[in-house]
N, C-alpha and C positions, 0 to 999 in steps of 0.2 A: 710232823711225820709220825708213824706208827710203830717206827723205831724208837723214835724219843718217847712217845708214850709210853711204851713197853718198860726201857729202861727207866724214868721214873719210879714206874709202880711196882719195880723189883726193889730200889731202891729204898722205897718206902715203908717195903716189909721185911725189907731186910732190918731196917732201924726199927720198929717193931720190936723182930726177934732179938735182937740185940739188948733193949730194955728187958725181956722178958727172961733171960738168961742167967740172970742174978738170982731172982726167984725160983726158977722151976728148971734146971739144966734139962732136963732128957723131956718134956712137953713143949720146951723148945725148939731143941733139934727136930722132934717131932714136926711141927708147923713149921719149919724153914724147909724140910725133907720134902714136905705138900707143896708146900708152895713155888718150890722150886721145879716141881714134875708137872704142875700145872702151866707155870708160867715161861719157863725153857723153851718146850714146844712152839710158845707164842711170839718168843725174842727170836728165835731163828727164822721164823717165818716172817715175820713184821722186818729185819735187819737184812735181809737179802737187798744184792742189788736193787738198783729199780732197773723194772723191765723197760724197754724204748718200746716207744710205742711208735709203731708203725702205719702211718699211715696211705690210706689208697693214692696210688701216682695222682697228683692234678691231672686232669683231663685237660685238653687245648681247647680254649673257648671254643665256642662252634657257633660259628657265623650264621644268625639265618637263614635259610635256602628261599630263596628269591623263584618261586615256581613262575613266574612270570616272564616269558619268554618274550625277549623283542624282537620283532617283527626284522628279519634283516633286510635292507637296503640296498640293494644291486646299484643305487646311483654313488652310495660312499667309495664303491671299488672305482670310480674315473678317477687316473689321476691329478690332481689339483690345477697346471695348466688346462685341462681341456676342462675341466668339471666347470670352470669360475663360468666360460660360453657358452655349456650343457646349461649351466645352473640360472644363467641369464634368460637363455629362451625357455625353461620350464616355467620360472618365476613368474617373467615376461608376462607368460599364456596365464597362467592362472592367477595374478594380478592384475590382468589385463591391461597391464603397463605396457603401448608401444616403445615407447624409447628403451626402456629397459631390454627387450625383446628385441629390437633391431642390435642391440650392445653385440648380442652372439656372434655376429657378423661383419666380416672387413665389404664395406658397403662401393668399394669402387669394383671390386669383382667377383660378385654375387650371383649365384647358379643354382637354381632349384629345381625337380626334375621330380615326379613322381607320376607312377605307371598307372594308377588308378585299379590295382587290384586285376590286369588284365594286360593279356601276350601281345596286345594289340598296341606299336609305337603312337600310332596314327594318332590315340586319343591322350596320349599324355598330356600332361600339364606341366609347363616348365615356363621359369622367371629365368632371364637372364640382366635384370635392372632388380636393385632394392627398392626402387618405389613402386614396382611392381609389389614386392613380398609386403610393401608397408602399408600398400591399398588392397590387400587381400586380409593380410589379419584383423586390419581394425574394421573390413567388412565382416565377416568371424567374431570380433570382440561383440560390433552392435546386435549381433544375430544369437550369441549363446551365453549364457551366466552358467558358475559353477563350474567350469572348467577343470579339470584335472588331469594330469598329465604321468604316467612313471614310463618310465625307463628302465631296459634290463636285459641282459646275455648280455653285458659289454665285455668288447674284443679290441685290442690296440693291434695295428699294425704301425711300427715304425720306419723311414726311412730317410732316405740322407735328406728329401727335399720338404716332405709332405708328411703328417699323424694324419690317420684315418681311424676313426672310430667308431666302432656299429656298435648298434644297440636294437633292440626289441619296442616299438611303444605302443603302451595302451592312452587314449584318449576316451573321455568321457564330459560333455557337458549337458545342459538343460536348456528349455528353448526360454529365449529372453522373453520377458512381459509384453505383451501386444502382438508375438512371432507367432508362427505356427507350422508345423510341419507334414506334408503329407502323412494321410492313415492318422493322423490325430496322435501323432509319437511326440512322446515329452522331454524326448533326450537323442541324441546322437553317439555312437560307438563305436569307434574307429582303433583299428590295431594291427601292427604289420612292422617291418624291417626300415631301419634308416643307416646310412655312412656320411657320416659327417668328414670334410676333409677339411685340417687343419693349416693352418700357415703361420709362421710365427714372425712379427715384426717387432724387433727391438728385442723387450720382453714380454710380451704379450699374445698371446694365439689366439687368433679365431677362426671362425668358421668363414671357408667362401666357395666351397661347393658342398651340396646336398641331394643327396640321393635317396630317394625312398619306395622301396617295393613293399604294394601295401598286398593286405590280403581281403577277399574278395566278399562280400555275403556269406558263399556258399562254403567259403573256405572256412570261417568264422564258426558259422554254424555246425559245421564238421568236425574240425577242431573241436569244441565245445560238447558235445554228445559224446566223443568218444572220452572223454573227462567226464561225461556222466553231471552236468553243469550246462548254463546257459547265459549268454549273454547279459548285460544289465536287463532287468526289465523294463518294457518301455523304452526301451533303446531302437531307434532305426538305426543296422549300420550303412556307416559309410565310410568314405576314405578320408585322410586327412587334407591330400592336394586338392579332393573334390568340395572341402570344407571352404578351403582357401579362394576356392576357383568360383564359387558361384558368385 
């Protein structure tokens, strides 16, 4: 430290003056007088405390900022009984796995009903047999690749006997290899409203009626303009039951 050095080299010339004292008393005093005016100033300065040294707070690590926003998922809000049925018929379609796809469904009392985009009963389409719904979609699976399906607004209503579940769906596939579709369209576009009604046996729920009010061409198109947007491109729309039905 700069204390110890200090004292040292006081010390040193103190023994110095000390030898020199015999010899020459007052050119002694003299040099110890110096040296001590000189070097005092420097022992109290160098012998002071030591100062703390203070240093700046640590800061809290700081985490990355992950500017990468995920895409939220309207289908994670079902909750988990209905989702596993939801999750089967999405999968189903866009794996084009029947069996998987029929799973959604208690198959001894199965009801399927859509409006076709229009106020008109007359033209509905409605399954009231699963092998009706199981000879329509794997007509659908042969007819379109690339399927995609979401879901979204989902709403629960619960009650003592029945979960009914709506939900919003967009559909989107591409025509299969060898197909073709009027106007030379390379894709189909379908989107509209569904209520899924639940039944639960044992532990397990599934779906065994289905309802769907779809939306129309014009409706579509309407929709879409006023979003200032437009349908897929290439997309002929149509309805989903009309998908099924042909």
């Amino acid at each position: 430290m700069v204390c110890t050095q200090y004292i040292d080299k006081l010390s040193e010339y103190l023994n110095k003056g000390y030898k020199i004292i015999g010899d020459d008393l007052m050119n002694s005093l003299k040099m110890m007088y110096i040296f001590a005016l000189i070097i005092f100033p420097l022992f109290i300065v160098g012998c002071g405390d030591d100062e703390d040294v203070i240093l700046p707070p640590k800061s809290e690590t700081q985490q990355p900022v992950d500017t990468k926003k995920d895409t939220p998922n309207p289908e994670l809000s079902i909750p988990a009984p209905f989702k596993d049925a939801i999750g089967a018929l999405k999968q189903g379609m866009e794996e084009k796995n029947v069996n998987l796809y029929l799973d959604a469904f208690w198959n001894d009392e199965y009801w399927y009903q859509s409006d076709l985009g229009t106020d008109d009963i007359a033209d509905d389409v409605t399954f009231d047999n699963i092998n009706w719904e199981q000879e329509s979609i794997q007509r659908l699976f042969s007819t379109y690749d690339g399927i995609s399906v979401e879901f979204s607004k989902i709403e629960i209503n619960d009650n003592a006997e029945t979960v009914t579940v709506k939900g919003h769906h967009k559909l989107l596939a591409s025509v299969a290899k060898g197909k073709s579709l009027p106007g030379g369209y390379q894709k189909v576009f379908a989107e509209g409203d569904n209520v899924f009604y639940f039944k639960k046996r044992g532990i397990e729920w599934r779906i065994y009626r289905w309802e769907q009010q779809e939306m129309s061409r014009d409706e579509i198109d309407k929709v879409y303009a006023d979003l200032n947007m437009r349908p897929p491109d290439g997309a002929l729309i149509q309805t989903w039951g009309g998908l099924k039905a042909r």
